[in-house]
C-alpha positions in Angstrom: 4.1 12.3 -90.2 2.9 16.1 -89.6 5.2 18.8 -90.6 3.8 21.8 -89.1 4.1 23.7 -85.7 2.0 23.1 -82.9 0.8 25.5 -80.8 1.2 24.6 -77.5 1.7 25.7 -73.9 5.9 24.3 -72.8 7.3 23.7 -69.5 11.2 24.4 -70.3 12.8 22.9 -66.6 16.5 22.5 -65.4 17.7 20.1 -62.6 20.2 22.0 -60.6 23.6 21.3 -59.9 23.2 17.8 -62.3 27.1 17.9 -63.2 27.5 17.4 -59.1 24.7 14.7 -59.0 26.6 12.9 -62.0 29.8 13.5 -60.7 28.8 12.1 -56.9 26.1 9.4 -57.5 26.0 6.2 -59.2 23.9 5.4 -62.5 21.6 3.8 -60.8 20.6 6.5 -58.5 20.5 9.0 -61.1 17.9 7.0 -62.9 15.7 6.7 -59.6 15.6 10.6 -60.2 14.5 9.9 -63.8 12.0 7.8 -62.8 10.2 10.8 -61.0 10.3 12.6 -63.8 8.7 10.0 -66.1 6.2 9.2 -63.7 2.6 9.5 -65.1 0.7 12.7 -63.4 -3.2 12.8 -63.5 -4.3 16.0 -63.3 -7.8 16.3 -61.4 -10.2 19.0 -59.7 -13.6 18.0 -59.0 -15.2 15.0 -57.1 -15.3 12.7 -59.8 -11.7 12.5 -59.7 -11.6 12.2 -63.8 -8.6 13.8 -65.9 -8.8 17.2 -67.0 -7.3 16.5 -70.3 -6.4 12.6 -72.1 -3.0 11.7 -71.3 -2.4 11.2 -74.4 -2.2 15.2 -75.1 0.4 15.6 -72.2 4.0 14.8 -73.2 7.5 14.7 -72.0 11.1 14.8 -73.3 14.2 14.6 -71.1 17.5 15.7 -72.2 20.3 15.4 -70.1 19.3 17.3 -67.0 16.3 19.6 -68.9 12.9 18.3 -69.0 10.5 19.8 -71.5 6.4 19.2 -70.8 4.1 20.5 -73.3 0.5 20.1 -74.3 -1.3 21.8 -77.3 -3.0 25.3 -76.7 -6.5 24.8 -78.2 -7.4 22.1 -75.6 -9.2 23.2 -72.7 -7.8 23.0 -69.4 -4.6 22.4 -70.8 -2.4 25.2 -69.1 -4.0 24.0 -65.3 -2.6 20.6 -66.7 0.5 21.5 -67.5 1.0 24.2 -64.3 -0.2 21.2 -61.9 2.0 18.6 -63.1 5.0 21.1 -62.9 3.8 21.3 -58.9 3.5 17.7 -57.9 6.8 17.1 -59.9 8.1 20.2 -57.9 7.1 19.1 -54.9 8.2 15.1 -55.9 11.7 16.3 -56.0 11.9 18.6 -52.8 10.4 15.4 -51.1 13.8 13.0 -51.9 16.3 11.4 -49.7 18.4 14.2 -51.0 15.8 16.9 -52.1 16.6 18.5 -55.7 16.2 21.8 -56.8 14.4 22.5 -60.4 14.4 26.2 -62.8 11.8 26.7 -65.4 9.5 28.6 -67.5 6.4 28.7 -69.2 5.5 30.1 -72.2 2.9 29.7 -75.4 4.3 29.2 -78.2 4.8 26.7 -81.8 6.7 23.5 -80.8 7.1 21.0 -83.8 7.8 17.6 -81.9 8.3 14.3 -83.4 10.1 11.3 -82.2 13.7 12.7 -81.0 12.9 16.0 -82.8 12.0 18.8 -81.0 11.9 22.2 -82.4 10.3 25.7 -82.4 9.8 29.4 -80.7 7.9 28.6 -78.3 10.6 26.1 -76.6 13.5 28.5 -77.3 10.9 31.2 -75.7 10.8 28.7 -72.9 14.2 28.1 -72.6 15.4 31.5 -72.3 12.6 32.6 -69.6 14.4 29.8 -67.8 18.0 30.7 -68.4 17.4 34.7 -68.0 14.9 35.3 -65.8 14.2 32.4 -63.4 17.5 32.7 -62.0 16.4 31.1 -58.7 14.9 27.5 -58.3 11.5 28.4 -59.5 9.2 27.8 -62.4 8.2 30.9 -63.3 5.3 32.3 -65.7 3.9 35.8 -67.1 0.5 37.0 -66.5 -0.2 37.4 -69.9 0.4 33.4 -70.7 -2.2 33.0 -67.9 -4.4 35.1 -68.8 -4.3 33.0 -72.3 -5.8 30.1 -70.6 -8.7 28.4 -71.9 -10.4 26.5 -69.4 -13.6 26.1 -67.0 -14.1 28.5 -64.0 -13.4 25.5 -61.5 -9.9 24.9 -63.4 -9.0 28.3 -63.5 -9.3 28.8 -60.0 -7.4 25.5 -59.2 -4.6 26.6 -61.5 -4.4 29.9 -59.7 -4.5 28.4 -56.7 -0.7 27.4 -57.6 0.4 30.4 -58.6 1.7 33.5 -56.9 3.1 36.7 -57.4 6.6 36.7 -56.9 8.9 39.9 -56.2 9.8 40.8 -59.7 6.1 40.6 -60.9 6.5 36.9 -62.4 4.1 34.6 -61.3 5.7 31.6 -59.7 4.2 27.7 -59.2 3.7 27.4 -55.6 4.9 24.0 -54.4 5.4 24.6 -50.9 1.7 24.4 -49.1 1.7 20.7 -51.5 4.8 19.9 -49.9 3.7 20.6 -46.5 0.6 19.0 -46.7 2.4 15.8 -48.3 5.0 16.4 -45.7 3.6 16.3 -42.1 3.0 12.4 -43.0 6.6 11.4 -44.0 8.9 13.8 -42.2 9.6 15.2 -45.9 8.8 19.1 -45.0 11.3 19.0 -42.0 13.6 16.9 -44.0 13.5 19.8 -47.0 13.5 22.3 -44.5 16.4 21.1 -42.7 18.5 20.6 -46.3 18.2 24.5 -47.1 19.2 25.3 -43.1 22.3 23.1 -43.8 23.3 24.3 -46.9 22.9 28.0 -45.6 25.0 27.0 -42.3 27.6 25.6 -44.9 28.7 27.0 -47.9 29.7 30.7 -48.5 29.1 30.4 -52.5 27.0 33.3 -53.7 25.4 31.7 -56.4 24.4 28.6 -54.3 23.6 30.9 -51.2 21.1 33.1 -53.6 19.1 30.3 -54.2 18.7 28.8 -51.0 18.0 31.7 -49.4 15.4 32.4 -51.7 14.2 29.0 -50.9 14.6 30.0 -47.3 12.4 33.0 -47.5 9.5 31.2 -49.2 9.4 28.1 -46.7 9.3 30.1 -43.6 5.6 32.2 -44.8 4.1 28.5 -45.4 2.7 27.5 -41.9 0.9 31.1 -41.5 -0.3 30.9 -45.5 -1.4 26.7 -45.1 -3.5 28.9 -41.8 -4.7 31.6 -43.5 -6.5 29.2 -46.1 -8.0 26.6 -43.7 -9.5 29.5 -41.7 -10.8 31.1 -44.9 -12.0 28.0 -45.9 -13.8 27.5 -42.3 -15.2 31.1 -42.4 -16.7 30.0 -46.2 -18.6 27.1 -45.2 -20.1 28.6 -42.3 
């Protein structure tokens, strides 16, 4: 058994509002939700379709209602991995029967992990970029992690296709063009789009209404940014 830190790159995420979700759903729905988040993510970018990185060097530990994902540092491609998987899972929870909100942040950092044990800087780094600065359902990450990345020009540009800029100069994983791509086939855009309307309509909370409108504000610039890109992308290959 190894007894020495790992540097790796950490996903620290919160599910919002669990104590609600336990408090208003059976055991057996709650565990449909953890079946999302233990389902397996391959991570691709080219034609071939292969993985960027084994599976075997992507992992996941759920306590409670935080999920940690982490993958060591000195593989390539590992960060596009890691910042991918947090978008389709993103985007796998928005697209529910009852969509669920996520928090999180990314950092580098030592981890020691071993069977229940998990340990180290980098996930308390992790953690508290989620519990002070994330504030809103977001995963967020700082420009100087990315710029850390080791990985192939193809993968870099895929991961920073997933990224943007957000208004207090984090950089935040974009889930929303994903989810309305994915969305326009299963009603699941309008459905999420419709759940942050209703909450808005409904509840006079500031702390809920902060994140939904947040929410809110990101949702309504997807149509004319999903445009933008297929026109650019039609201009390109002309």
């Amino acid at each position: 058994m190894s007894s020495e830190y790992v540097n790796s790159y950490i996903a620290f995420l919160d599910i919002l509002g669990f104590k609600e979700l336990v408090r208003t759903h059976t055991c057996e729905e709650i565990l449909k939700v953890f079946d999302e988040i233990k389902t397996e993510y391959i991570i691709t970018c080219d034609k071939e379709n292969k993985p960027l990185i084994n599976a075997e060097n992507l992992h996941v530990k759920i306590m409670s209602d935080s999920i940690c994902f982490y993958t060591p540092s000195n593989i390539e491609n590992s960060l596009p991995v890691l910042i991918g998987l947090c978008a389709y899972f993103q985007s796998r929870l928005w697209r529910l029967q009852e969509p669920i909100l996520v928090r999180g942040g990314i950092v580098r950092g030592d981890l020691y992990a071993e069977g229940d044990i998990i340990f180290g800087t980098g996930l308390t780094n992790a953690y508290l970029l989620e519990e002070r600065n994330a504030k809103v359902p977001r995963i967020i990450i700082t420009k100087e992690t990315i710029d850390c990345c080791l990985s192939d020009d193809m993968t870099k540009a895929y991961m920073n296709s997933l990224l943007l800029k957000d208004f207090d100069a984090f950089y935040h994983i974009d889930s929303f063009a994903m989810l309305y791509v994915w969305g326009q086939k299963d009603g699941s855009y309008l459905r999420f789009y419709n759940h942050i309307q209703n909450v808005l309509d409904s509840t006079t909370d500031d702390s809920v209404r902060d994140k939904y409108l947040y929410l809110d504000s990101k949702i309504q610039q997807v149509p004319y940014r999903v445009k933008s890109a297929e026109e650019s992308q039609r201009n390109n290959s002309q």
